[in-house]
N, C-alpha and C positions, 0 to 999 in steps of 0.2 A: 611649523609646529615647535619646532625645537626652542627660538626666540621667544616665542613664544612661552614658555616655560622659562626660562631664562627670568624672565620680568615677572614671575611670581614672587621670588624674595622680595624685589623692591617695594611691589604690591603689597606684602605681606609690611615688612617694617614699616609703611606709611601707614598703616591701618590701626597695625599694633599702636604704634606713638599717638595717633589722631586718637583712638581711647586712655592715652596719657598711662598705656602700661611701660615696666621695663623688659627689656631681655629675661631678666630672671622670673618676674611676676607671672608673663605668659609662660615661658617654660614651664614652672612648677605648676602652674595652673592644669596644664597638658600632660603632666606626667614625663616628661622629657629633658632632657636636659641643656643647659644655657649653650653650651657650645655647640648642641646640633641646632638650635635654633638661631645663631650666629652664622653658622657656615651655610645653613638654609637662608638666610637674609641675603647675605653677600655673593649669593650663587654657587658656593663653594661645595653646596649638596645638593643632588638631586631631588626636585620634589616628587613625594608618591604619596597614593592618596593616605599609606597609614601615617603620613607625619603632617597631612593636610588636613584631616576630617578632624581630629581633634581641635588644633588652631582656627577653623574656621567657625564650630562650636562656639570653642571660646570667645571669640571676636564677634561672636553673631552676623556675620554673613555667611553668604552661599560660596563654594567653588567657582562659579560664573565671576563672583565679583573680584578671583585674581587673576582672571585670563582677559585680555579684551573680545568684545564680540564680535565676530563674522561682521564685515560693515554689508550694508547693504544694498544691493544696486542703486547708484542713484538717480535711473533712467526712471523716465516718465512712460509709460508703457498702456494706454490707454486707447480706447476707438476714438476715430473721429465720428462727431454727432452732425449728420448734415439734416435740418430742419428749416422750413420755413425760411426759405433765402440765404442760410445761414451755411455754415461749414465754420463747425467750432473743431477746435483741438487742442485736448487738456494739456496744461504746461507743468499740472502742481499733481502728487496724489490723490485717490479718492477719498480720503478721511481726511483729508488737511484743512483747518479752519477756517485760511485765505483759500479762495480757489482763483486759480489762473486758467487765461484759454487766450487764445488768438485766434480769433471769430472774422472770418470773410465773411463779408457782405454782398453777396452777388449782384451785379448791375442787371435793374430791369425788374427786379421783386416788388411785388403789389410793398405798399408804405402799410406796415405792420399797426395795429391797434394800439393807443397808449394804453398801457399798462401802470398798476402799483404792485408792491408788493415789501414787506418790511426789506430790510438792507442797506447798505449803499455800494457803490461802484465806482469804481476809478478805471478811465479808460485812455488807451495813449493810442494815435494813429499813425500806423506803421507806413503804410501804401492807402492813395488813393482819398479821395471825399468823403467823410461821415456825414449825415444827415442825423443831427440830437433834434428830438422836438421832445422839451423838459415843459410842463405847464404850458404857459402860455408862449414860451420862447422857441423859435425854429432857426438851428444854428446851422452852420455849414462848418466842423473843422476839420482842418489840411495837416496834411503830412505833419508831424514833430509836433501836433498839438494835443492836449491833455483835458481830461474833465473828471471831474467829482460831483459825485452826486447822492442825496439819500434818494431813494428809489421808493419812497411812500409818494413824490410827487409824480405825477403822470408823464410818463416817457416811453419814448421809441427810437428806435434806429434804423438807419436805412444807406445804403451806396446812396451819394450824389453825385452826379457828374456823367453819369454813362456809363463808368466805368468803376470794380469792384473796389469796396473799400475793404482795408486790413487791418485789424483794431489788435491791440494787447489788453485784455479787457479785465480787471482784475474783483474780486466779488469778497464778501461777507458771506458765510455759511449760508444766512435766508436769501441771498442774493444768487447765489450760485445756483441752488436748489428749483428758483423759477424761471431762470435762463436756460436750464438744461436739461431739463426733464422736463415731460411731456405728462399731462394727465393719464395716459396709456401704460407710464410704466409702472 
């Protein structure tokens, strides 16, 4: 906390300058004077809010914009969604406009219906055989291999091999949206 307050002056004088005031301009604007607004720049005064609320007035920000913000967890903290052969698990937040998952594919699941849907997809194979059937193409790819695709053409996925495939499957907001939710929810 203390550092923290610390790096208000500096915040403060980039702020002041970036509106192209002086030392003195803010000051008298504030009713204050140049030196305590110097010694407030340089750390050499304590900031409190009576020598803040008016500076930030002036400068037309809020108190928030001289302190940094609490960051915020960077963990992904979501359910896994198991559906339909499937076992997805979110990589990205829920409001975020790319969504990310790493979607096993369970060996032995019926070969799911082509579907469309607006979007498109980018998909990378982590473990194991994909089965893509895009329109008319029925692809097999392996380990290290990658696809793109808009998703208004008809496609499906499936394990090939016997054995479970492990995709990083990456989606567009309409994309994400029919991959992951169920008409139920």
């Amino acid at each position: 906390m203390h550092e923290e307050l610390d790096r208000v002056g500096t915040r403060l004088r980039a702020v002041r300058r970036a509106r192209g005031l002086t030392l003195e301009e803010l000051a008298h604007g504030c009713d204050m004077s140049t030196s305590t607004l110097s010694r407030l720049e340089s750390g050499k005064r304590q900031a409190t809010l009576e020598l803040l609320l008016p500076l930030t007035r002036r400068l037309g920000i809020r108190l928030d914009d001289l302190v940094d913000p609490v960051p915020a967890d960077p963990r992904v903290r979501r359910p896994i969604i198991r559906r339909d052969g499937m076992i997805i698990a979110p990589l990205a937040p829920e409001h975020s406009p790319i969504s990310t998952y790493k979607i096993t594919y369970t060996a032995g699941a019926a070969d799911p219906p082509l579907k469309t849907h607006d979007g498109f997809e980018w998909l990378y194979v982590l473990h194991g055989k994909l089965r893509l059937r895009l329109g008319e193409q029925d692809l097999i790819l392996h380990r290290g291999e990658a696809a793109e695709f808009d998703t208004r053409t008809p496609h499906a996925m499936s394990a090939a091999g016997g054995r479970p495939a492990q995709v990083i499957s990456i989606f567009n907001d309409a994309g994400a949206r029919m991959h992951t939710h169920t008409a139920l929810e």
